[in-house]
Structures are given as structure tokens and as C-alpha cells.
C-alpha positions in Angstrom: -78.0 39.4 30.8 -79.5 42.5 32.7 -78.9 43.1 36.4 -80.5 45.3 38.7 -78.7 47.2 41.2 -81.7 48.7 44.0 -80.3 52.1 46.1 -82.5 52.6 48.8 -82.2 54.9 51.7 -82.9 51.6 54.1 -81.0 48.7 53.6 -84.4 47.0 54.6 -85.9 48.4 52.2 -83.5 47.9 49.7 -83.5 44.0 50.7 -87.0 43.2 51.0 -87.4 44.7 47.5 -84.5 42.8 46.2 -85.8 39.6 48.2 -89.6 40.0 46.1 -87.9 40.3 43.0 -85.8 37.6 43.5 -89.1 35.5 44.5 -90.7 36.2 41.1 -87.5 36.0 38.4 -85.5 33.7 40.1 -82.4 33.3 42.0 -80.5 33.2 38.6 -81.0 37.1 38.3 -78.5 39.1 39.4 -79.2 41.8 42.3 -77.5 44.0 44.2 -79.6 46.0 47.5 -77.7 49.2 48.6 -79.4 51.0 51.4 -78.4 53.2 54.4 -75.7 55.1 55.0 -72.0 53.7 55.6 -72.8 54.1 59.5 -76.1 51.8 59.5 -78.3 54.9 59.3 -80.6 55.9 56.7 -79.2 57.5 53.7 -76.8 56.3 51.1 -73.2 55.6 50.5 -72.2 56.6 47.0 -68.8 54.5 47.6 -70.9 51.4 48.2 -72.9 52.6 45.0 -69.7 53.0 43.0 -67.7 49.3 44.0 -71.1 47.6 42.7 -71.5 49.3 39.7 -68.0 48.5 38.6 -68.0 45.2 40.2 -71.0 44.4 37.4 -68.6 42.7 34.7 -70.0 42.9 31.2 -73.4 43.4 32.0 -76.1 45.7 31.5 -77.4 47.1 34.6 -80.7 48.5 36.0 -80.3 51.4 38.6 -83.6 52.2 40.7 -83.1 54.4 43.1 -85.9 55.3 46.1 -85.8 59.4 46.5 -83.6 62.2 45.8 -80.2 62.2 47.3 -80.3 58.4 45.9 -81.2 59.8 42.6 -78.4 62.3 43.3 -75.6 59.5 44.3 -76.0 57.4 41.4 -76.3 60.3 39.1 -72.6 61.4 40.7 -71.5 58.2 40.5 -72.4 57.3 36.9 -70.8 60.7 35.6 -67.8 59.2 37.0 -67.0 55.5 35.6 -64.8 54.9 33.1 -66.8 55.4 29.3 -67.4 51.5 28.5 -69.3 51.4 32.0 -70.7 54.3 31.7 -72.8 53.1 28.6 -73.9 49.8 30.4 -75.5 51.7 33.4 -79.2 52.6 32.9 -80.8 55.2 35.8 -84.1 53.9 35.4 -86.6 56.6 36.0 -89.6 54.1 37.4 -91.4 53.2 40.3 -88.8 51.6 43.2 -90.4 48.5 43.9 -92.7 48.0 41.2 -90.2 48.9 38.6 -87.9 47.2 40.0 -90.2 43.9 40.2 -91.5 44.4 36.1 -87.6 44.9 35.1 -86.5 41.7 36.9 -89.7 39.5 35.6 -88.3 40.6 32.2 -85.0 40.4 32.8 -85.1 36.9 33.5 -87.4 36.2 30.7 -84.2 37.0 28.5 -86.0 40.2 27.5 -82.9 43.3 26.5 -82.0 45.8 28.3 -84.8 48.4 26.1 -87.8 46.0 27.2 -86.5 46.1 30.7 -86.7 49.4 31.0 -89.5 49.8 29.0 -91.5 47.1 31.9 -90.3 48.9 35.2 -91.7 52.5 33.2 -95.1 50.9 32.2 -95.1 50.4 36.0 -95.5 54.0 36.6 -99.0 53.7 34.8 -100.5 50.3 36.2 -103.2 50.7 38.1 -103.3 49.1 41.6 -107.3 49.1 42.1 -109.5 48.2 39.0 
């Protein structure tokens, strides 16, 4: 099974998201919302980022982050886990929200880790008016 794992600078954001994908795949699918800082404020707490990540069991997991110091974070953070981790954490370079929303449908659909990925970067190219 694939889990996602949303960092956000706003843990509201970073809820709400998680909260719209959970209202589409299911309750079933596994996902974790970082946001803020470790004070409350905006930003984002790599240690939080870190005790998740390796928290995640034998899973696969889907990393969306929302703009560049969370992009930075969970870059730093991957480099450091342990190898066997390592290999089961995916950056996913995609739209927050709507990545994140196209990874869970498929995620919960049984699709793999590759057609999860491969959903949240299709988002990127989805048009929103026709």
C-alpha cells in the first residue's frame, strides 16, 4: 500500500488537503498532514517531517511538499534515513493539492507506487477550465 505524507507550510493547509483526499480515497488510505513550524507559525519542522517518515512501516510513501524550504526539508530529510527507507520515500514533484488528490484516488484504487506518481504528475497538465 502507498501513503501519502503532505508538508505544508500551514498546518491548515496541510489538513484541509489531507481532509479532501481522504473524502475521495477513503479513510483506509493512509495520510499524514505536516504544516507549520514547531511554534504554531508558518513554516516547517523537518523533525516532525523526519518521525513520520520513519514512523511509515513498510510502506511506500508519497511526499508533496507546498514551496521551497518544504521542498528543501524533505529533501534534507530524505538524504538522511537509513538506505531501506530511503528507497521507499518518493519526493513527488507535482501539484500540492491536486497531486496529492490524483495520487490518493490511485493509491486506494490499489494502483503501485509508479501509477501514483505518474497520477499526481499528469495533474500538473489537467486543465481546470475547458
Amino acid at each position: 500500500m502507498v501513503s501519502l505524507v503532505l508538508v505544508s507550510h500551514s498546518r491548515k493547509i496541510a489538513e484541509g488537503t489531507a481532509e479532501l483526499v481522504r473524502q475521495m480515497a477513503g479513510e483506509e488510505l493512509k495520510i499524514s498532514a505536516i504544516g507549520g513550524d514547531p511554534e504554531g507559525g508558518l513554516g516547517t519542522d523537518p523533525d516532525e517531517i523526519r518521525r513520520v517518515l520513519e514512523d511509515s512501516g513498510g510502506e511506500d510513501v508519497l511526499v508533496f511538499m507546498d514551496l521551497g524550504s518544504a521542498v528543501m526539508s524533505a529533501e534534507a530529510v530524505r538524504e538522511e534515513l537509513k538506505p531501506e527507507l530511503r528507497g521507499r520515500v518518493h519526493l513527488v514533484d507535482a501539484p500540492f493539492v491536486e497531486g496529492a488528490f490524483s495520487a490518493g484516488v490511485a493509491a486506494s484504487a490499489g494502483s503501485s507506487v509508479e501509477e501514483c506518481i505518474e497520477a499526481a504528475a499528469e495533474a500538473r497538465t489537467e486543465s481546470k477550465l475547458h
